[in-house]
C-alpha positions as CSV (number, residue, x, y, z in Angstrom):
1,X,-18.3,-97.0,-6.1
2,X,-20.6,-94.9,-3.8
3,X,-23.9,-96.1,-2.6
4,X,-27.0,-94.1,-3.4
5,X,-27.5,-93.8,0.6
6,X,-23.9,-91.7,0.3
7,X,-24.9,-89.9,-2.7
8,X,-28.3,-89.1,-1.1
9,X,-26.5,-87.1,2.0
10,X,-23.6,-85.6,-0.1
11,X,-26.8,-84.1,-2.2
12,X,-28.5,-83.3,0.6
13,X,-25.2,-81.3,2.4
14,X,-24.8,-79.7,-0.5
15,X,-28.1,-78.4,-0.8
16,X,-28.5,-77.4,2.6
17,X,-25.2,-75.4,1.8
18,X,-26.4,-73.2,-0.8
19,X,-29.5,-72.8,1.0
20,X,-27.6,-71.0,3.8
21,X,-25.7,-68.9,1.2
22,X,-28.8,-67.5,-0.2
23,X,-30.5,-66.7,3.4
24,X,-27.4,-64.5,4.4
25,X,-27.3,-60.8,3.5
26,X,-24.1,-58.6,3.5
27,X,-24.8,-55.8,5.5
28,X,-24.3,-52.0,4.0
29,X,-21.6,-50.1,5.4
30,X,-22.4,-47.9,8.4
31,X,-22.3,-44.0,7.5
32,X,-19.0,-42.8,8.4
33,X,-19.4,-39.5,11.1
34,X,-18.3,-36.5,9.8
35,X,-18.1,-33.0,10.8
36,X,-19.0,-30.1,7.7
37,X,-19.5,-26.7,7.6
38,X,-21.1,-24.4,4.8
39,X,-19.0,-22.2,2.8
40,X,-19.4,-18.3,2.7
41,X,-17.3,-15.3,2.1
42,X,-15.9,-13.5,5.5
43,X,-14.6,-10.2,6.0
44,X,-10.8,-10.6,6.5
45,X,-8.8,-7.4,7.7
46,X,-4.5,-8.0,6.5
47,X,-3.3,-4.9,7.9
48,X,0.6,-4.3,8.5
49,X,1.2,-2.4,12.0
50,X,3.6,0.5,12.7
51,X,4.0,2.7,16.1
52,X,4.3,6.1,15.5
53,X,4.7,9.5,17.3
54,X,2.4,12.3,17.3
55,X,4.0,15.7,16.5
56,X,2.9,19.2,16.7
57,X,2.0,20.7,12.9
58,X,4.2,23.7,14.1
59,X,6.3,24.9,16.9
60,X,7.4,28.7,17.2
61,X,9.3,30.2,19.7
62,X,8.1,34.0,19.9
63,X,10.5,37.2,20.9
64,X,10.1,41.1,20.9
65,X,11.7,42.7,18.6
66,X,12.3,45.7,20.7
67,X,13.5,45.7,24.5
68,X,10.8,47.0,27.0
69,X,8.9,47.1,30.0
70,X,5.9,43.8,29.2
71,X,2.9,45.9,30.1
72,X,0.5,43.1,29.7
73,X,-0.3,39.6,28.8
74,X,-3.2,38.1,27.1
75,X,-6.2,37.8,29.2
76,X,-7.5,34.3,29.9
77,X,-11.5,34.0,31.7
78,X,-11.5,31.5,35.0
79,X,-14.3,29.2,35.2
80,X,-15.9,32.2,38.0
81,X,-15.8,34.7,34.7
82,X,-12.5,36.6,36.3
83,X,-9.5,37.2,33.9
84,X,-5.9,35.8,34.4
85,X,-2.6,35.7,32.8
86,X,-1.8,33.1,30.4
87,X,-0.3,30.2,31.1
88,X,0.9,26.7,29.5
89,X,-1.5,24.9,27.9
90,X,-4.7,28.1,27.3
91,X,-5.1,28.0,23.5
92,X,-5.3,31.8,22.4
93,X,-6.8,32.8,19.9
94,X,-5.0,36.5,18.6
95,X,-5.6,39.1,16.2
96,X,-4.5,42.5,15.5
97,X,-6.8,43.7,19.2
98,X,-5.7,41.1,21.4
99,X,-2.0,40.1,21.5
100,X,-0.1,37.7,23.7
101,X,2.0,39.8,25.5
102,X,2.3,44.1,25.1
103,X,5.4,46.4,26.0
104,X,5.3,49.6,27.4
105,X,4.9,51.8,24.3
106,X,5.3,54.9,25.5
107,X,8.8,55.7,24.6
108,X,8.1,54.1,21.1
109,X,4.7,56.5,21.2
110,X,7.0,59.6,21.6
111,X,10.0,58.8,19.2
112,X,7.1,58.0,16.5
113,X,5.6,61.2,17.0
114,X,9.3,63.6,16.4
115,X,10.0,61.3,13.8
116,X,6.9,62.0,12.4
117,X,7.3,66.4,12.9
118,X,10.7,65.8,11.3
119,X,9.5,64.3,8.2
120,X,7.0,66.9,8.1
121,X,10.0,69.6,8.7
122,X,12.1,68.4,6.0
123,X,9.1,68.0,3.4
124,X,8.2,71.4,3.8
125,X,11.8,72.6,3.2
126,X,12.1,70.5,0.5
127,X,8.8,72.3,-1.1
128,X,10.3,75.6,-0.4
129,X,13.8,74.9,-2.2
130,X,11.6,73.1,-5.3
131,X,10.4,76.5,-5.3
132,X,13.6,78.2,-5.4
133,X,15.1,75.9,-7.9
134,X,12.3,76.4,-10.6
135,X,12.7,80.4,-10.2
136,X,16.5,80.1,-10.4
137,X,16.0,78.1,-13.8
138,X,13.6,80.4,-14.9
139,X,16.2,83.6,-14.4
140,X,18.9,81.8,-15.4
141,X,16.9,80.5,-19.0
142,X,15.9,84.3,-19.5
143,X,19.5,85.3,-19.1
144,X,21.2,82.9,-21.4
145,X,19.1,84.0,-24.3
146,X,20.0,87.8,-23.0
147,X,23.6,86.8,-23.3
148,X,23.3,85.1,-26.7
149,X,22.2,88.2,-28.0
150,X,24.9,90.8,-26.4
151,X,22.2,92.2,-24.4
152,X,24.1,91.2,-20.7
153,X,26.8,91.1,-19.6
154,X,29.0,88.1,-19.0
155,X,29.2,88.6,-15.1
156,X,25.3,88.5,-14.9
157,X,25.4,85.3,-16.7
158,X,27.9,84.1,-14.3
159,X,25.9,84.6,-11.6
160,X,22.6,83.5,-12.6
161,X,23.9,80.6,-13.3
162,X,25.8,80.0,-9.9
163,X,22.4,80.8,-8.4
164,X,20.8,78.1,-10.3
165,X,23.8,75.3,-9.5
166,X,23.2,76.7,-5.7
167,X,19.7,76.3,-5.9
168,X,19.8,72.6,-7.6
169,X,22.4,71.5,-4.7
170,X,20.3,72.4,-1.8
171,X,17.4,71.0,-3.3
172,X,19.3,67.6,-3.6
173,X,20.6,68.1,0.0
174,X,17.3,68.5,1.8
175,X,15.7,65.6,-0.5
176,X,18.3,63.6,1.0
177,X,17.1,64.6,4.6
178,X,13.6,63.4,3.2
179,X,15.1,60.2,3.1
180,X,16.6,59.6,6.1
181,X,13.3,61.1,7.7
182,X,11.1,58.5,6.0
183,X,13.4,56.0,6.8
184,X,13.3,57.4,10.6
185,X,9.6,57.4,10.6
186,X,8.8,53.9,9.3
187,X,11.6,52.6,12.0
188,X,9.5,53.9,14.7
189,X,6.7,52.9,13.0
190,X,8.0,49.4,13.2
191,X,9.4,50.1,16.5
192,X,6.0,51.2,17.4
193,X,4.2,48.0,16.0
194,X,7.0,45.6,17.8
195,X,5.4,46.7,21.0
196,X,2.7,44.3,20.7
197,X,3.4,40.4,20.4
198,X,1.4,38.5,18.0
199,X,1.0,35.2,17.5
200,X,2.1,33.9,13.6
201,X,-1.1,31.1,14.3
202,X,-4.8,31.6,14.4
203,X,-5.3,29.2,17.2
204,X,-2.3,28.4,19.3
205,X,-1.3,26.6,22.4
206,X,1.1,28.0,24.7
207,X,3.7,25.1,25.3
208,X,6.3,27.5,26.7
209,X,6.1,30.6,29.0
210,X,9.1,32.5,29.9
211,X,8.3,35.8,31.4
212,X,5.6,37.8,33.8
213,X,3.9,40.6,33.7
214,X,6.1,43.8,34.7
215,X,9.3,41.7,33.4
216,X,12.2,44.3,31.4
217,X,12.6,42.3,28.7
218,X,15.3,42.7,25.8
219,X,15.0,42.4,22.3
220,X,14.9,38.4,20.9
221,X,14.6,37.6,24.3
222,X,12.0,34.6,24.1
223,X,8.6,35.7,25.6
224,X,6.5,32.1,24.6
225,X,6.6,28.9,22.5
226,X,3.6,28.1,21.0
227,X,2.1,25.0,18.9
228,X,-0.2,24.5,16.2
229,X,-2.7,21.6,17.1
230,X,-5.6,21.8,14.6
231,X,-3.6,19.3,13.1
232,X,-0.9,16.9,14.2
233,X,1.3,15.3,12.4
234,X,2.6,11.5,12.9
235,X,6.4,10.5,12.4
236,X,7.3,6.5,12.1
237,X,10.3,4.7,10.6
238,X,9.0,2.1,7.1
239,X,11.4,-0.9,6.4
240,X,12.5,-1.2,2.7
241,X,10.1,-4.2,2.2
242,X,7.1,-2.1,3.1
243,X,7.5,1.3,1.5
244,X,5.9,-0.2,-1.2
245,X,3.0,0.0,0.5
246,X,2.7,4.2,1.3
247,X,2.5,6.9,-1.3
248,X,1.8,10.1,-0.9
249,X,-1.9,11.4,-0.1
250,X,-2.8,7.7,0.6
251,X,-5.1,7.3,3.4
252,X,-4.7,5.5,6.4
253,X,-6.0,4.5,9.9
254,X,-4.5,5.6,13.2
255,X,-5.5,4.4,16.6
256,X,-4.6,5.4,20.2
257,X,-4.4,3.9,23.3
258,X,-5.6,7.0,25.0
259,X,-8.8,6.7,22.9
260,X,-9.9,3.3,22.9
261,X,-12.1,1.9,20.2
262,X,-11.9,5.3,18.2
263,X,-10.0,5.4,14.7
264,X,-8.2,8.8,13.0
265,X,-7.9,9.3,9.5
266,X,-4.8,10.5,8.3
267,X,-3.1,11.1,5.0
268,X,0.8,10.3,4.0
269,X,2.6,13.7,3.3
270,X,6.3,12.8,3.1
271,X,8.1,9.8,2.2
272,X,11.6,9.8,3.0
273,X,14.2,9.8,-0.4
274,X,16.3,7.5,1.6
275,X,16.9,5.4,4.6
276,X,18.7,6.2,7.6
277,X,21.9,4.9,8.2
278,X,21.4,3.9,11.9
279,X,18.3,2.4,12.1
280,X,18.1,1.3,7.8
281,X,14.2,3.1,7.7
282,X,13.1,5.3,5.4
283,X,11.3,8.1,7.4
284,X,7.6,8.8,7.1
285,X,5.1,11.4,7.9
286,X,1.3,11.4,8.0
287,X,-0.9,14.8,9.0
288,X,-3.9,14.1,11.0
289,X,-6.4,17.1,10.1
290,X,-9.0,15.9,12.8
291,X,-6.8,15.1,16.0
292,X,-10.2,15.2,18.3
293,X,-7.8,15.4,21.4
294,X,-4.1,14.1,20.3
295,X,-1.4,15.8,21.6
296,X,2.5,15.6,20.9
297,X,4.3,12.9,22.6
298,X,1.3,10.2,22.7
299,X,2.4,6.6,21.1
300,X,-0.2,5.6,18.3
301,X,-0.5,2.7,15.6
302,X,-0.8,3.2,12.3
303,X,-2.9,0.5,10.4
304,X,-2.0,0.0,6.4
305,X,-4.0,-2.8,4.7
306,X,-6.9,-3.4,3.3
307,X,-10.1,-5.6,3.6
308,X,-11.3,-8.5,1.5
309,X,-14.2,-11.2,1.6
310,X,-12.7,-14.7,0.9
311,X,-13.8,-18.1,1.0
312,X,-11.6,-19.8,3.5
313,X,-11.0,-23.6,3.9
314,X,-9.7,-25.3,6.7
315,X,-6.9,-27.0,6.5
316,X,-8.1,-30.6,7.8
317,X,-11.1,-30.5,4.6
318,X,-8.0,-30.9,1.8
319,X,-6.7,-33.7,0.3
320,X,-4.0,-34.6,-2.3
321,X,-5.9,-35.5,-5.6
322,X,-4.8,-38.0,-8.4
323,X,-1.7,-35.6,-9.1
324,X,0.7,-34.2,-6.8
325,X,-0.6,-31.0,-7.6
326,X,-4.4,-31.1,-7.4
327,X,-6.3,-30.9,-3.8
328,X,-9.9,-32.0,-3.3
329,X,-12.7,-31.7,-0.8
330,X,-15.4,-33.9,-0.3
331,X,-19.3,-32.1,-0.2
332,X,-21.9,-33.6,1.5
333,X,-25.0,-34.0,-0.9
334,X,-28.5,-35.2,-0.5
335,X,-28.8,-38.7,-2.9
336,X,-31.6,-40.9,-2.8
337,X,-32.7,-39.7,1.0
338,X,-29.4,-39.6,2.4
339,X,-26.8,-38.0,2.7
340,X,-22.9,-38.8,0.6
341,X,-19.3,-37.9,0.4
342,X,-18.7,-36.5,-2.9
343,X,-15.2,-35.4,-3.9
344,X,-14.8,-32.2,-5.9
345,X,-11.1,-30.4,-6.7
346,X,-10.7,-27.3,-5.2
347,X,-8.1,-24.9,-6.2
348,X,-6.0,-23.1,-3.6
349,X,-4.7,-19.4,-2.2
350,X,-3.0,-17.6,0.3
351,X,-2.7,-19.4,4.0
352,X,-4.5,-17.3,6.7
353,X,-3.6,-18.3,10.0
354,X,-4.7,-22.0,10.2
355,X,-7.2,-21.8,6.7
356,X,-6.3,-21.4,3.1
357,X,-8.1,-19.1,0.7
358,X,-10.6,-21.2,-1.7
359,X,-9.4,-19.1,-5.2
360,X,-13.3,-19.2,-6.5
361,X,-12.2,-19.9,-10.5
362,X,-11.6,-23.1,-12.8
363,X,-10.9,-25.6,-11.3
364,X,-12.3,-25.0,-8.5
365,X,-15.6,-27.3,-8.1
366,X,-17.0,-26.1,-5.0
367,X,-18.7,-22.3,-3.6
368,X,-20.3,-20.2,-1.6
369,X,-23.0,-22.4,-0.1
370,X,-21.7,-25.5,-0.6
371,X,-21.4,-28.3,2.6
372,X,-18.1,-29.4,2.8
373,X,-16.3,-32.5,5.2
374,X,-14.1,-30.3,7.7
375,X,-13.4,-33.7,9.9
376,X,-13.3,-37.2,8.8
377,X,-12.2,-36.5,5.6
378,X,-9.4,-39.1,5.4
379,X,-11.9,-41.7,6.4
380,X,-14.1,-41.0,3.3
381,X,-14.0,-42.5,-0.1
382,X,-16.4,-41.2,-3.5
383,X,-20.0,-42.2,-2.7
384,X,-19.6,-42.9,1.1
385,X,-22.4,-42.2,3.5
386,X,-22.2,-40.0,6.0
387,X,-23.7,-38.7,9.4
388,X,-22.5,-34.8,9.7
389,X,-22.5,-33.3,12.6
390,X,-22.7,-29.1,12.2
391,X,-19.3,-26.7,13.1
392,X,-19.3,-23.4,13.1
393,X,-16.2,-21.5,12.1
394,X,-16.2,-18.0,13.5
395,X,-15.0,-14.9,11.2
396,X,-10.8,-14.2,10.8
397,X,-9.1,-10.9,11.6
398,X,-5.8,-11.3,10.3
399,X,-3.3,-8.8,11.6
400,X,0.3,-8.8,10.0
């Protein structure tokens, strides 16, 4: 049995006990650092990359028709205002006046002009036995009616009818001289014409000269080669797992290393029906109609994509959810003067480069706008306070 001096100091422990209990606090957790960012669309270039080859739009190889003496050459202005022969690389511009390159036309000059007084020869004895064939038939028709009626003899028939057949025959024999004098005349013509080289482009550039003035030259000798540049056209091999991507008149971007920072346009033309044995690419072709300087030869890279504005999420702001197949973020949100981790379930995208594309539908719970935990997330549980700390994430180019 205890003594009431015992139960006095058991009471009084005991006491002093709970007294202690009551005076001590727990102490609220400490806000876990954190570091967020804001979400907001970026402009994101995916473009697929292909080296190419710039082409001329034509290439022709010119020739005389006819052999000759090259009399002259198209005229080209030096910078002091004094003419030259052309030479590789002058753009010409000819017409009908001003040809590339002229023969010696005088032999032409004179076999036009006999060809021509032959023609004339022939047409006027044609006229003459036109004349003498109608009177023959006139006799002859006056006669046969004569001789139907007794009233001539049948000798004079005879003859008047020989005449006529005579008549008739030289007729057709001197038209056929016609003939081969018109033919004649429009081969010296041609002859005549074929003196002067012209060039089957507006505006050329002379890639290839062959001859100088004074030169004997012979027929389908080559005299020039000559490009057309007023547009170029670009020739690159497509793998079967991007031709998908091209069809034809489709637009596209070009750049050059020879002109740094500057973009063509250019528009696909041909698509190759099937792929090349050796190198398994189907062939494709692309006409720049501004080239602005690009020649045949240079290297360029052809740029086929497109550009979007996504919402992109790092990778370290994404957790698991409840399910295997739900992710979550946690947003930072002002509550009661402070600032707490709220998870919200995010639905997911495409992976660009080390961020994932935030698809901005149901179930996605979070936006443009919104302040997400980019670091720390793993520390963070529903409701827990936080200290953020600002990052910036700078805009993505993606490149394929």
């Amino acid at each position: 049995m205890k003594s009431p001096w015992m139960a006095g100091m058991l009471a009084a422990a005991v006491a002093a006990t709970l007294c202690g209990c009551r005076r001590r606090e727990v102490a609220p957790p400490l806000p876990v650092a954190v570091q967020v960012m804001t979400l907001r669309r970026e402009p994101i270039a995916e473009e697929t990359r292909f080296s190419a080859t710039v082409r001329e739009r034509h290439r022709v190889e010119l020739s005389f028709k006819v052999p000759g003496t090259v009399a002259a050459l198209w005229q080209v202005p030096e910078p002091d205002g004094k003419p030259r022969d052309v030479h590789e690389g002058d753009v010409v511009r000819c017409d009908e006046k001003c040809p590339l390159a002229r023969l010696d036309d005088s032999d032409y000059k004179r076999r036009l002009s006999t060809a021509q007084q032959r023609l004339a020869e022939v047409q006027a004895k044609e006229r003459a036995a036109l004349a003498t064939v109608t009177g023959a038939r006139a006799t002859f028709d006056r006669i046969k009616v004569l001789r139907a009626e007794n009233s001539v003899a049948a000798q004079t028939f005879d003859e008047t009818l020989a005449k006529r057949d005579a008549a008739v025959g030289e007729l057709d024999a001197i038209r056929q001289e016609v003939n081969a004098a018109t033919v004649a005349l429009q081969q010296a013509e041609d002859d005549f014409a074929h003196c002067r080289l012209l060039s089957p482009i507006a505006q050329a550039v002379v890639s290839r000269k062959y001859i100088e003035g004074g030169e004997r030259v012979q027929a389908g000798q080559p005299i020039f080669e000559i490009m057309d540049l007023s547009h170029v056209r670009v020739a690159f091999g497509v793998a079967d797992t991007k031709i998908r991507q091209f069809h034809i008149g489709q637009t596209v971007s070009v750049t050059a290393d020879a002109f740094p920072g500057e973009r063509f346009a250019g528009r696909i033309t041909k698509i190759g029906p099937a792929a090349d044995l050796r190198t398994r690419t189907f062939e494709m072709e692309m006409t720049i109609d501004e080239p602005k300087g690009l020649k045949p030869g240079m290297v360029v890279t052809i740029l086929v994509g497109r550009a979007e504005s996504l919402v992109l999420l790092p990778m370290t702001a994404i957790e698991h959810g409840a399910d295997g197949d739900q992710y979550t973020v946690y947003t930072v949100v002002e509550e009661n003067g402070g600032k707490v981790a709220r998870q919200r379930r995010v639905k997911l995208g495409g992976v660009y480069d080390n961020r994932i594309r935030l698809v901005e539908e149901s179930p996605s719970q979070v936006g443009v706008g919104d302040t997400i935990v980019v670091t720390g997330a793993f520390r963070l549980s529903e409701g827990q306070a936080v200290q953020v700390l600002d990052l910036q994430q700078p805009p993505l180019h993606i490149g394929l």
